[in-house]
C-alpha positions as CSV (number, residue, x, y, z in Angstrom):
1,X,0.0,0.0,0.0
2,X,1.2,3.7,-1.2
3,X,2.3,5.4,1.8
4,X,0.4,8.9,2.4
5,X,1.5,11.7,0.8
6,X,2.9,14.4,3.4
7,X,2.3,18.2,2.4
8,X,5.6,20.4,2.5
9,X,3.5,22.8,5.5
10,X,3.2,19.6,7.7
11,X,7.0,18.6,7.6
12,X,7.7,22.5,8.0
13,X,5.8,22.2,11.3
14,X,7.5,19.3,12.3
15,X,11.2,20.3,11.2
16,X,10.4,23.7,13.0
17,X,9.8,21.3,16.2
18,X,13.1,19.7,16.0
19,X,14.4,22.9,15.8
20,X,14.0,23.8,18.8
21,X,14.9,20.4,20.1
22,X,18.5,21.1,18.2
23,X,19.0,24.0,19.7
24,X,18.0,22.2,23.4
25,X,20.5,19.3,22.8
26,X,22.8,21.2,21.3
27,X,23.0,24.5,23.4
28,X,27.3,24.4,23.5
29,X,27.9,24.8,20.0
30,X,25.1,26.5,19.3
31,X,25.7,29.3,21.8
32,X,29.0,29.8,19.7
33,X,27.5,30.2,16.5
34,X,25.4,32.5,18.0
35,X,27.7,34.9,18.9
36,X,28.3,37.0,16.1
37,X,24.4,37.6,15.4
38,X,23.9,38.6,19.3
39,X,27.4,40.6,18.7
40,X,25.8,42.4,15.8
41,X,22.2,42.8,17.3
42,X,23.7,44.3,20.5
43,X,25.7,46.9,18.6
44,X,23.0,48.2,16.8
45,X,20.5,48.2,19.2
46,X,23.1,50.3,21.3
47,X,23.9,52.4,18.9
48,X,20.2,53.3,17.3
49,X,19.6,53.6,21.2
50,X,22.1,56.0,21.6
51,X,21.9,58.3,18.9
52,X,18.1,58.9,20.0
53,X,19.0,59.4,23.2
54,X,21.8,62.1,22.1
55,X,20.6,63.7,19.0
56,X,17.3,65.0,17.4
57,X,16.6,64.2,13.6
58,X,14.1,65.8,11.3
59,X,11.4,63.8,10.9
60,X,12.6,63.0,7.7
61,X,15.5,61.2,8.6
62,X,13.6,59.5,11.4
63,X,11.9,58.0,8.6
64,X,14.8,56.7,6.4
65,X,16.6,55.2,9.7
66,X,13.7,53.1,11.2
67,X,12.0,52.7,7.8
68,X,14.7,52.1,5.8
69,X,18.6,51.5,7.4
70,X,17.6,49.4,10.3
71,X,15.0,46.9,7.9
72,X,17.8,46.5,5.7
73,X,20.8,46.0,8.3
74,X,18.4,43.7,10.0
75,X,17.7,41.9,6.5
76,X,21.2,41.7,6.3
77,X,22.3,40.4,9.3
78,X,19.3,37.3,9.7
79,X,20.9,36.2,6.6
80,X,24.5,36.4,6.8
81,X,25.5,35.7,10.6
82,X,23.4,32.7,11.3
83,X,24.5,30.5,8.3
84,X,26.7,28.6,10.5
85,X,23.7,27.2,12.5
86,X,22.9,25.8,9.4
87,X,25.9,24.2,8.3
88,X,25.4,22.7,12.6
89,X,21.6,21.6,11.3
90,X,22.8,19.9,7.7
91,X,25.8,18.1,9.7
92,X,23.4,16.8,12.4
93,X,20.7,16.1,10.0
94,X,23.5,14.0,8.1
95,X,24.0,12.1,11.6
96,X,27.4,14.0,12.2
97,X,28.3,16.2,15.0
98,X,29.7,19.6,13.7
99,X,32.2,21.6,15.9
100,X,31.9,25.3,15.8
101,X,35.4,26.1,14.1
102,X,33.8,23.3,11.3
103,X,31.1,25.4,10.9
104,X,32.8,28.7,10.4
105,X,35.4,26.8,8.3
106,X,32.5,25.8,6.2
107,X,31.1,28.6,5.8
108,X,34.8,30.4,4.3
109,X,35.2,27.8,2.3
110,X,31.9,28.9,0.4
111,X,32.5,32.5,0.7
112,X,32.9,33.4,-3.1
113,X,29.5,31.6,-3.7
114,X,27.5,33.2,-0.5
115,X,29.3,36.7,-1.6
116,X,27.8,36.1,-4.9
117,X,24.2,35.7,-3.4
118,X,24.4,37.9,-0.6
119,X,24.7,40.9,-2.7
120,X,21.7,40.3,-5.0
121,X,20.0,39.7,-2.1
122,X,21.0,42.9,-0.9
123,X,20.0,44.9,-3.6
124,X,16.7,42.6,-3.8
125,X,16.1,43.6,-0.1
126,X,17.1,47.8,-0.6
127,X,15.2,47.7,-4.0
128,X,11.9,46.3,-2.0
129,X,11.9,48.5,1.2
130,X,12.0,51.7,-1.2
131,X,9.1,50.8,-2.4
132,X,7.3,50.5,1.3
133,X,8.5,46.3,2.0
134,X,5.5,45.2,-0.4
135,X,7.5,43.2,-3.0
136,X,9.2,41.2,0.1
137,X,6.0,39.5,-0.1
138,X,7.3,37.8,-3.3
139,X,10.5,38.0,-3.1
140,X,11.5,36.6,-0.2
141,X,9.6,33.4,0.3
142,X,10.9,32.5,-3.5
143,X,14.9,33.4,-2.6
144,X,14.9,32.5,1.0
145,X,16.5,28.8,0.5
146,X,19.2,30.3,-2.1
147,X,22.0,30.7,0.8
148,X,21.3,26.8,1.6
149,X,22.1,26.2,-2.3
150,X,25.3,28.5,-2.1
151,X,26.0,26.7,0.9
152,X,25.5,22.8,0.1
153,X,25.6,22.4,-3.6
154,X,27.6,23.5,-6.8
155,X,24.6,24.6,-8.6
156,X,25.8,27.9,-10.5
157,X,22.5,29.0,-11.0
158,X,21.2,29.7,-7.6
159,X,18.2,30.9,-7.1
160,X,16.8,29.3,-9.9
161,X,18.0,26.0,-8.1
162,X,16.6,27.7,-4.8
163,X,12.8,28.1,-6.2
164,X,13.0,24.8,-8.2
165,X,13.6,23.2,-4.4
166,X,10.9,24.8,-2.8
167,X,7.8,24.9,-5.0
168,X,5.3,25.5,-2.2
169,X,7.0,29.0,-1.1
170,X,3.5,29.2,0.7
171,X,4.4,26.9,3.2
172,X,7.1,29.1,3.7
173,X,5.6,32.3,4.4
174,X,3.4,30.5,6.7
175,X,6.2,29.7,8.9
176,X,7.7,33.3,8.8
177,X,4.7,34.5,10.2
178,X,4.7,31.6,12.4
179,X,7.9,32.5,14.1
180,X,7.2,36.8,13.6
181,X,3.9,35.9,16.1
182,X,6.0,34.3,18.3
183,X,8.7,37.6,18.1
184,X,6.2,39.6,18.4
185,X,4.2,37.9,21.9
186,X,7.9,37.4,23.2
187,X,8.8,40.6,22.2
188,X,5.6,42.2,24.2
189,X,7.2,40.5,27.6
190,X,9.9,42.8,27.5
191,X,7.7,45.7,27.9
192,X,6.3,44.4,31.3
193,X,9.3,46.2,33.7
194,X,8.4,49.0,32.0
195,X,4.6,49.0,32.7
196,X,5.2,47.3,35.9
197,X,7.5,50.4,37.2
198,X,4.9,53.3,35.7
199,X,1.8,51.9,37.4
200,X,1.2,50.2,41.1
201,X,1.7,47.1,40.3
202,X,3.5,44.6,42.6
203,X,3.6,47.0,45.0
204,X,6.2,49.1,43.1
205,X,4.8,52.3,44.6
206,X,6.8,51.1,47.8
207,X,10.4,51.5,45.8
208,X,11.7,55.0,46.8
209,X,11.1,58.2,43.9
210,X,14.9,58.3,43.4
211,X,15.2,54.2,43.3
212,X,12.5,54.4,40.5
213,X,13.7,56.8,38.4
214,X,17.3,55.5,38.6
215,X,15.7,51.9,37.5
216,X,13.6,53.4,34.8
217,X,16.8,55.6,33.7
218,X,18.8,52.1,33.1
219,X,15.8,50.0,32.0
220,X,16.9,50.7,28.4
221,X,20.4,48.3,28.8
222,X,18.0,45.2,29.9
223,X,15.4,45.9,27.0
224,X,18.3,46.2,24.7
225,X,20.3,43.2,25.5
226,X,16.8,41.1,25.7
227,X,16.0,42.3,22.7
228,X,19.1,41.1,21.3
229,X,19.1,37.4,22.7
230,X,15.2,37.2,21.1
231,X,16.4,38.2,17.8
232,X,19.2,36.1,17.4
233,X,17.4,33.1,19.6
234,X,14.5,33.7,16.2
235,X,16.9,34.1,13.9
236,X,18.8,30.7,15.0
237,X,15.6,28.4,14.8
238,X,14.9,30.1,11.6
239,X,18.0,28.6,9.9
240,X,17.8,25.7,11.4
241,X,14.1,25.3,10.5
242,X,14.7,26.0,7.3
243,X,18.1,23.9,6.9
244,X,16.2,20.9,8.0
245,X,13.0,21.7,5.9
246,X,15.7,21.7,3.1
247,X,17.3,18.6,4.2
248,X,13.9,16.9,4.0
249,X,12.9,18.3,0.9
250,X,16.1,16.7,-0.9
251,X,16.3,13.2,1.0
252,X,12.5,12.6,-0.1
253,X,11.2,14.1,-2.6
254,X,14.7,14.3,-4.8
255,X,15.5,11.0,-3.8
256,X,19.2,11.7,-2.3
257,X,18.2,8.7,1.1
258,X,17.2,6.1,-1.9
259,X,20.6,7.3,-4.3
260,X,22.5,6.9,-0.8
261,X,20.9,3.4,0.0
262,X,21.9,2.3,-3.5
263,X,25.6,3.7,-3.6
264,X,26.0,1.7,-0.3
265,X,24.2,-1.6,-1.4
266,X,26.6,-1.4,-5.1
267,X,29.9,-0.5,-2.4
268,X,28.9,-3.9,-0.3
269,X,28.5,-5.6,-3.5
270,X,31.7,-4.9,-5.1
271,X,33.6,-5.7,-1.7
């Protein structure tokens, strides 16, 4: 009897779920590769913080920073910096445990290709938030995979390889707004100190006027560095999601687990 045919959305949600488990079983080398996204997000978030706090803009150039140069730095950054989580998910998807200086290694040894990428992308990502973020709507859940080709295959043509992979970019944008509802109810936790120390609740009206306003002064550092492990914490299950969603995609529905089973069955053959 046929086995049922599984939809791409249902083995997203499932490969999204063993995301997280990765990331629980594999917290060491994980927390490496994590570094230079939290290094990234914490400099910017301290320096947009900063700048507001010491200068005043027009309202024009209010506009082109938060509409404009922080979307794009933050496009940027999601899609270089975490890339070797997702050499850590292909390795451990292979059954191989990856080391963190393996991962970066992997990830120079593909520089020319992901250089080659990551500026189209650039330019696809500047070109789409001047015109308000709309065409990210099409553009991103069709190129999103093309750093997993430069990454894993030899394909020259990229992101034709990258949509020809996933045909169901649907499923896709289903589990970016998956994971940008869970930023954004995470994200509305960090505003709680804040509410918490400019009404009565918990008794904060007991904490002395000078205490308060020294707390609320210095509130900024925590939001900021929260803000900063959320992002990259997002940003790390993303790859990984999508790694292993990529993974799947080619061990089933391309055939690479049957190819395998065969190469090894010819090897055992000819010994």
């Amino acid at each position: 009897m046929a086995r049922p045919k599984t939809s791409l959305l249902r083995r997203i949600l499932v490969q999204t779920d063993c995301a997280f488990w990765c990331i629980h079983d594999h917290l060491d080398v994980l927390g490496y590769l994590a570094l230079p996204t939290f290094a990234a997000v914490l400099t910017m978030s301290f320096a947009f913080i900063q700048v507001r706090r010491s200068w005043e803009f027009p309202s024009i150039y209010n506009f082109l920073i938060g509409g404009l140069v922080i979307p794009f730095l933050a496009f940027c950054f999601f899609t270089v910096l975490p890339l070797p989580c997702a050499v850590f998910a292909w390795k451990a998807a292979e059954g191989e445990r990856a080391t963190a200086g393996e991962c970066f290694a992997w990830c120079w040894g593909k520089a020319g290709r992901l250089a080659s990428v990551l500026v189209r992308l650039a330019l696809l990502y500047l070109g789409s938030l001047l015109l308000f973020g709309i065409p990210l709507l099409w553009v991103w859940p069709r190129t999103c995979l093309t750093p997993l080709v430069a990454l894993f295959e030899s394909e020259r043509r990229m992101f034709r390889r990258g949509q020809k992979i996933l045909r169901e970019d649907f499923s896709v944008a289903i589990m970016g707004l998956l994971y940008l509802c869970m930023g954004v109810a995470l994200g509305g936790l960090l505003v709680l100190p804040r509410l918490i120390l400019g009404t009565s609740m918990l008794g904060v009206q007991l904490l002395e006027a000078e205490w308060q306003r020294m707390i609320v002064d210095h509130l900024w550092i925590f939001e900021a560095i929260s803000i900063a492990i959320l992002l990259t914490a997002i940003a790390m299950t993303w790859w990984i999601s999508l790694t292993l969603v990529y993974h799947d995609i080619r061990r089933i529905r391309e055939g690479e687990d049957l190819k395998h089973r065969i190469a090894t069955y010819r090897a055992r053959l000819v010994a």
